[in-house]
N, C-alpha and C positions, 0 to 999 in steps of 0.2 A: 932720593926724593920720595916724599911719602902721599897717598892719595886720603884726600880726606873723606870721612864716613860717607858725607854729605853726596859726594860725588855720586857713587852710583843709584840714590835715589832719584839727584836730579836729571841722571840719563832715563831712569825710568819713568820720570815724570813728562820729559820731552818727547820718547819712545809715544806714550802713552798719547800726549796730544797730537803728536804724528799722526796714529792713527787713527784715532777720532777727527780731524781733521779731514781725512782720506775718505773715510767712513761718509763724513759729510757732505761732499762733494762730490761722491758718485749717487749719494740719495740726490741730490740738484741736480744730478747731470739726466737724469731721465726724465722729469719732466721738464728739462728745458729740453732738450732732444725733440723731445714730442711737442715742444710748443711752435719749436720752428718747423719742424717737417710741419704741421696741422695750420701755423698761421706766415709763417716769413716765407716758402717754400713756394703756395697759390702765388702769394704776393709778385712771387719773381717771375713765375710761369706766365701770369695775367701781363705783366710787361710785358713779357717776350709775345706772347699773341697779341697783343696793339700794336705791336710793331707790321703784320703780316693780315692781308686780306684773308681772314681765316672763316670758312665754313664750309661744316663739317658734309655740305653736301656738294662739296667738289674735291675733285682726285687731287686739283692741286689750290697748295694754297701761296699765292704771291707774296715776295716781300714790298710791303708801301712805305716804310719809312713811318715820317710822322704824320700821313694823310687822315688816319684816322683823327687826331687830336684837331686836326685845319679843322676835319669834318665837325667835329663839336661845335665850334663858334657857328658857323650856320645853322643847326641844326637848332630848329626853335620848340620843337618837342621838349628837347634836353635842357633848354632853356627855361622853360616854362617846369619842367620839373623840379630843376633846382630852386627858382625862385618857391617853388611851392615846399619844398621842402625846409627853403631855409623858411617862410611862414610858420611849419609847424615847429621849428625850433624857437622860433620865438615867441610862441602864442603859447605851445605845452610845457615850456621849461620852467619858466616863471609862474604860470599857474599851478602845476603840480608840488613846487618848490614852497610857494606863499600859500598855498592850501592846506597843503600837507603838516608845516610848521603850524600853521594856525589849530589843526587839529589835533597836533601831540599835547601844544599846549594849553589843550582845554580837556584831552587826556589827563593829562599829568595834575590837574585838579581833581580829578575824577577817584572816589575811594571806593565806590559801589560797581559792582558787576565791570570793571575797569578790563578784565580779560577779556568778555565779552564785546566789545565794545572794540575791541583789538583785533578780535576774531572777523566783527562783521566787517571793517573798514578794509583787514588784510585780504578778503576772501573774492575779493576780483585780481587782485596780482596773482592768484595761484590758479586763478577758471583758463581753463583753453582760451587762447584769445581768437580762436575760430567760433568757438562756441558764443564767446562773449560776443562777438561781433554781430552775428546771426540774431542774436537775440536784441542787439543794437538796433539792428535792420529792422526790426519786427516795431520796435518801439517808437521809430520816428517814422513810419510809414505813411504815406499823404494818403492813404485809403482808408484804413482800418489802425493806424497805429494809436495808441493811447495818449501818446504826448496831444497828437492833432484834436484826437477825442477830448480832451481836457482844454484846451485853447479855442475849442469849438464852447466851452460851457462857459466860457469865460469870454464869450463875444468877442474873439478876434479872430482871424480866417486862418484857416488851416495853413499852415507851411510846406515848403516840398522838399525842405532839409536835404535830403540824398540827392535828388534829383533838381537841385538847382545849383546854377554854377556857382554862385554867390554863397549858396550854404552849404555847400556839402563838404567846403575844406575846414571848416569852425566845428561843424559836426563830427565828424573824422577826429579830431584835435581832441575834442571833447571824450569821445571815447578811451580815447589815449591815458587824456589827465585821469578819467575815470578807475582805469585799471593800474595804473603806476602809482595811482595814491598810496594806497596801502605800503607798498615798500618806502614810501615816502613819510610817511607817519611812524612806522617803527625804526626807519634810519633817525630819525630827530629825534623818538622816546628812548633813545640808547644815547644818541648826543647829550640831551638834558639831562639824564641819570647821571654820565660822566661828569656835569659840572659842581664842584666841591659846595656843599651848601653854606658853609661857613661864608663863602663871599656874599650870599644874600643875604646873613645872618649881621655882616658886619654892613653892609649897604642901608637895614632897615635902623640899624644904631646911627646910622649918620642921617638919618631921615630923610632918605632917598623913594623915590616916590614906584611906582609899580612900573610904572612905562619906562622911567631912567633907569631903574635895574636891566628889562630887556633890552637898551638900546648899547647899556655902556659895561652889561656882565654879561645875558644870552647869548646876541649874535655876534659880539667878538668872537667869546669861547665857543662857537657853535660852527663859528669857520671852517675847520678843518670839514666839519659833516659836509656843509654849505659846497664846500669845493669836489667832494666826492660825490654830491647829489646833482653840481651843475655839469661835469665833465660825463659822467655817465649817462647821466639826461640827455646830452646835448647828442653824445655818439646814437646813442637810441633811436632819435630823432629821426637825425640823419642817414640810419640804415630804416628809417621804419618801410614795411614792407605787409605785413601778413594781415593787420590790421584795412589798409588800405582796399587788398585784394579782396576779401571776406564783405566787405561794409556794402561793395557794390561788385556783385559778383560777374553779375552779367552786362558789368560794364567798366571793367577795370581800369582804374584812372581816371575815370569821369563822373560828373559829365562831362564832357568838351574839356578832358585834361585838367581840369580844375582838381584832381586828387593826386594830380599824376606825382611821383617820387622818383628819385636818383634809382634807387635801388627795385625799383616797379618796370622803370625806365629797360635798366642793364638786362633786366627778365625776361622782357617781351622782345629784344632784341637777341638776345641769346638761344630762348628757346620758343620762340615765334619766329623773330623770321633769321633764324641759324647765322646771324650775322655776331660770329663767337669772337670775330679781331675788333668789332667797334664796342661790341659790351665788354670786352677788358679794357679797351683807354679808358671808357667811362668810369670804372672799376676802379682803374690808376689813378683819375681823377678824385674820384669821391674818396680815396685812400689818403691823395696829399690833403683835400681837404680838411680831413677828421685830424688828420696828424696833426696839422697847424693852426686848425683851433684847440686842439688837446692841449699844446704846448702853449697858445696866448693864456688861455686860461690860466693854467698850473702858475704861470709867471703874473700874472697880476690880480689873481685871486686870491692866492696862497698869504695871509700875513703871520707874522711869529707873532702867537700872544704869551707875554711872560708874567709868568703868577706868581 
């Protein structure tokens, strides 16, 4: 029996993807390692203390079952945060999203000083959003703020924006949309770029009019952006947290709870009053939450568009 030449290249060619193969999957395996110990890991720990009247200022800490979860449904704090939170999801998601789009594509007309123009709109997504907020604070102030100072020139009375219950979660919000624009206009200036211009080219031969181009070539093919800008948004949202704290410092959460958040909520309960078994249900809570809108979304946002 005789081996043909062939043979032992293609042992060296299988050899060869063997271990590049190998190669590649231990480059994977370390930062999946690290993704679980840093994100799956908390996740399991934060179970296991909702399960157990856990704080850390008593020697022991009792097992309760699911009393912390009962204790949720009562608990009208936690109630009132969540609704507030899911407000800010749906007040800054659509805003930041229909803003942001509307800016790229009045960028993307733009042939003059075009960077510029990129720079000033990106350069609240990259300011400390402690800083940004403070500086927030200063601007909507009912004493001395400029917004009030400008509404006073313009004969209508001053607003109490921070400090009233009715406005301080729209103002909040606003800051939000303010500072996430920017990565919201250069997520769509990279979408639009991606889209082949030939389809506009052949849209304007069949004499297709400006708004039928974006309704039936833009935001189809702008989809896939769409879905990464509403899922990411949406998480955001729903962890936000620092913004909140920052906006009214010496009154966090308010006024009267009107700012309050899931994740503001877990905080003051953890390291206010060291109650570390009921800020993990809530933790668990707002964990199945984000998962199960993560997953509606991805399922009925997502559409296949074929070019």
């Amino acid at each position: 029996m005789t081996t043909s030449p062939a043979t032992p290249a293609l042992k060296r060619t299988g050899s060869l993807k063997r271990r590049q193969t190998i190669t590649a999957y231990t480059f994977l395996a370390i930062p999946l390692i690290f993704f679980l110990v840093v994100r799956f890991l908390p996740t399991f720990v934060a179970l296991r203390l909702s399960l157990y009247d856990w704080n850390i200022l008593k020697e022991v800490q009792p097992y309760v079952g699911g009393k912390n979860y009962s204790r949720l449904i009562q608990d009208g704090i936690f109630g009132k945060a969540l609704v507030n939170t899911a407000l800010y999801t749906i007040i800054g998601v659509p805003a930041q999203i229909v803003i942001g789009l509307i800016v790229a594509l009045l960028l993307g007309k733009i042939r003059a000083l075009q960077g510029v123009f990129r720079a000033l709109y990106f350069a609240p997504y990259v300011t400390p959003i402690v800083a940004a907020a403070w500086v927030w604070q200063w601007l909507f102030s009912p004493q001395f703020g400029p917004v009030n100072t400008f509404l006073i020139w313009l004969h209508i009375p001053p607003q109490s924006f921070l400090t009233s219950p009715s406005q301080a979660l729209a103002t909040t919000a606003a800051l939000v949309v303010w500072q996430n624009l920017g990565f919201q206009v250069v997520l769509f200036l990279a979408g639009l770029a991606a889209i082949p211009s030939t389809f506009y080219e052949a849209a304007e031969i069949d004499g297709a009019s400006g708004s039928q181009s974006f309704w039936k070539i833009t935001l189809p093919l702008l989809n896939p952006t769409i879905v990464f800008s509403v899922v990411t948004g949406t998480i955001s949202y729903l962890q936000l947290f620092t913004q909140v704290v920052n906006l009214n410092f010496t009154d966090q959460g308010g006024p009267l709870g009107s700012t309050m958040t899931v994740a503001l909520y877990i905080y003051q309960m953890a390291f206010g009053r060291f109650q570390t078994g009921y800020a993990s249900a809530i933790t668990v809570v707002l964990f199945a939450i984000i998962l199960v809108i993560t997953l509606l979304q991805l399922r009925f946002l997502t559409k296949r568009v074929n070019y």
